[in-house]
C-alpha positions in Angstrom: 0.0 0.0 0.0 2.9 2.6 1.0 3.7 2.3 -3.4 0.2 3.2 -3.9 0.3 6.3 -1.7 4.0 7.3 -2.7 3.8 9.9 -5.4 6.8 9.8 -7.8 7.8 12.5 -10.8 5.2 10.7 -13.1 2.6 9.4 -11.1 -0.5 11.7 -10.2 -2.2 9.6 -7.6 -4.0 7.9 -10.7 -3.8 4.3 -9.3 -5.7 5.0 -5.9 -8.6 6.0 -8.2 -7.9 3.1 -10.6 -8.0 0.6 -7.6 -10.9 2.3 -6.2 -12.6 2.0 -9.3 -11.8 -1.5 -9.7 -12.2 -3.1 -6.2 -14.6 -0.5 -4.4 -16.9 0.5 -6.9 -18.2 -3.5 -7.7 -18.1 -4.3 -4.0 -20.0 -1.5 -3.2 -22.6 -1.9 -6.0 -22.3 -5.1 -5.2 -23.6 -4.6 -1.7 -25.9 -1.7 -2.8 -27.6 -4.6 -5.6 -28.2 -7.4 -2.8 -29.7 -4.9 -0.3 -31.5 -2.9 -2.4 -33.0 -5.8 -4.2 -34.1 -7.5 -0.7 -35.5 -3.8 0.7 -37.2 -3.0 -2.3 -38.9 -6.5 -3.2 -39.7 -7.3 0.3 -41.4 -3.3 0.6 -43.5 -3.9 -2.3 -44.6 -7.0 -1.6 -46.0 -5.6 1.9 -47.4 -2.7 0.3 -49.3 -5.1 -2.1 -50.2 -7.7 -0.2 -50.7 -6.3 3.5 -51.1 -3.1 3.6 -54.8 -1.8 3.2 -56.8 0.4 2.2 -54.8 2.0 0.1 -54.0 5.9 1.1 -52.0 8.6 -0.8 -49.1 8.0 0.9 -48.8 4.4 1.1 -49.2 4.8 -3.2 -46.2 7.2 -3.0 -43.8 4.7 -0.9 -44.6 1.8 -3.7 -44.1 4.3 -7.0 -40.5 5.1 -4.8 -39.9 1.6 -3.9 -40.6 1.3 -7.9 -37.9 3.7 -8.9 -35.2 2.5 -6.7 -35.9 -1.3 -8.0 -35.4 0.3 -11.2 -31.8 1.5 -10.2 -31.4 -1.6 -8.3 -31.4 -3.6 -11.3 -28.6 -2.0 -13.2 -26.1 -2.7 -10.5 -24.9 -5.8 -11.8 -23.8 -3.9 -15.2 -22.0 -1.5 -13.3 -20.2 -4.0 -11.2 -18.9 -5.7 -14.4 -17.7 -2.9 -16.4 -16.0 -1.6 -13.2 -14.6 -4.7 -12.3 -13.5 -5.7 -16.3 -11.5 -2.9 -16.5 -14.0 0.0 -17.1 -14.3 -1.7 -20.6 -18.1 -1.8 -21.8 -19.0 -5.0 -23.4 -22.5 -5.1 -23.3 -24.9 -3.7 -25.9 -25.4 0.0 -26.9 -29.3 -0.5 -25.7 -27.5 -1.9 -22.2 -25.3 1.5 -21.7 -28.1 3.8 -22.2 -30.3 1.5 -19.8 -27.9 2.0 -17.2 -27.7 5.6 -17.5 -31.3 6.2 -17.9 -31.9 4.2 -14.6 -29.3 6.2 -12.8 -31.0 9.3 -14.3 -34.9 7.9 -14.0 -34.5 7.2 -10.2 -32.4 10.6 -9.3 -35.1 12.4 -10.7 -37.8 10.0 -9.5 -37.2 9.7 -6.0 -36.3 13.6 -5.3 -40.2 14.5 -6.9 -42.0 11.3 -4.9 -40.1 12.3 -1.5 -41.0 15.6 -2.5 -44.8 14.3 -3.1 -44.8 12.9 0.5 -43.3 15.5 2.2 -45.7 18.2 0.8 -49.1 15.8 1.7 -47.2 15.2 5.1 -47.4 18.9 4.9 -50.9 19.3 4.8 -51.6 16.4 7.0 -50.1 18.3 9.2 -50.5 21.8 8.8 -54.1 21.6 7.6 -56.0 18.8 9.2 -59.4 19.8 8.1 -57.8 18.9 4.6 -56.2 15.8 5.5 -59.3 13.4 4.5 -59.0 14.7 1.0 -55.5 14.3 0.6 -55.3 10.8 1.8 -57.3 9.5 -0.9 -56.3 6.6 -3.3 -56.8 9.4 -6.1 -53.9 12.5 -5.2 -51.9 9.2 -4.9 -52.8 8.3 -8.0 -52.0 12.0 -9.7 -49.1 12.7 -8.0 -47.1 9.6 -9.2 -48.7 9.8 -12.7 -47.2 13.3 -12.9 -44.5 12.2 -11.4 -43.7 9.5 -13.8 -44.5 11.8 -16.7 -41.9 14.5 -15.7 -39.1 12.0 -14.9 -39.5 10.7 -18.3 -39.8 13.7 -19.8 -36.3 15.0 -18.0 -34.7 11.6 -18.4 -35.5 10.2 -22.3 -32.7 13.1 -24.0 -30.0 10.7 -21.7 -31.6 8.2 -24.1 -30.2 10.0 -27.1 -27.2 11.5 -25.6 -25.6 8.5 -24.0 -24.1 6.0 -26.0 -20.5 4.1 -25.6 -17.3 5.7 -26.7 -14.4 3.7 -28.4 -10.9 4.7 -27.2 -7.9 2.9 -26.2 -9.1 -0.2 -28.0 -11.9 -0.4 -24.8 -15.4 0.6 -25.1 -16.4 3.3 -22.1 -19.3 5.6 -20.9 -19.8 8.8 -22.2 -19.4 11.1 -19.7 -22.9 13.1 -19.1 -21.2 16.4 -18.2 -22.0 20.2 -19.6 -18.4 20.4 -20.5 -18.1 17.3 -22.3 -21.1 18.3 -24.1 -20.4 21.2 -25.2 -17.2 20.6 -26.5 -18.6 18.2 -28.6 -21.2 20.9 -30.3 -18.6 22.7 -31.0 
């Protein structure tokens, strides 16, 4: 470990991140697949099978349980391509699936947390209210609009990401403003 950490005249501290890229990023995915799989399925499951009636809020927590699950799933693509060598092998379709559910449940779970806090909100701050809020149906509207939105911010990533070829390896396009624009131009 001391030659990792010792920094000669052309070394940069490039092979911490290269290890940490390819040991910590697949065992943390790795960790982040099996207990977000487990969490997720075993939610849902409650929240269909247990759980009734059905209220706002409990429609929110399945729609975000949704989302992550979504995420969830593309952690086994991540783990190989960090763990091969950053060297993307899988289809073009695969790469912008990955990216998409990276994007879809960023986007996703910020508006359905936002959802819940804001009918917390009137639960709480208007109680006269709070019958009408509870109902299957604001459930309902809220996570259509959310889904709508957080396909309508995430399907450009669609058409923006696709694998890059260079040093004979196959890679992620970066999703960055910079690396966009200099492309434009």
């Amino acid at each position: 470990m001391a030659t990792i950490c010792n920094k000669t005249e052309d070394s940069n501290y490039t092979d911490v991140d290269q290890l940490m890229r390819h040991y910590f990023l697949p065992a943390s995915y790795t960790a982040i697949f099996i207990v977000g799989l487990v969490g997720n399925v075993t939610s849902i499951c409650i929240y269909l099978t247990k759980l009734r009636p059905w209220k706002s809020s409990s429609i929110i927590m399945v729609n975000l349980a949704l989302t992550d699950l979504l995420y969830v799933l593309s952690m086994p693509f991540l783990v190989y391509y960090y763990s091969s060598g950053e060297s993307w092998t899988l289809s073009d379709f695969m790469c912008r699936y990955v990216r998409f559910g990276f994007h879809f449940n960023l986007y996703g779970s910020i508006l359905f947390l936002t959802c819940f806090a804001v009918f917390r909100y009137v639960v709480v701050a208007k109680p006269l209210r709070a019958a009408q809020v509870e109902q299957k149906f604001w459930g309902i509207c809220a996570c259509s609009a959310v889904w709508i939105i957080a396909a309508a911010e995430t399907t450009p990533i669609m058409v923006i990401i696709s694998p890059v070829k260079s040093d004979n390896k196959t890679h992620f396009r970066p999703l960055s403003i910079r690396f966009l624009w200099l492309e434009v131009l």
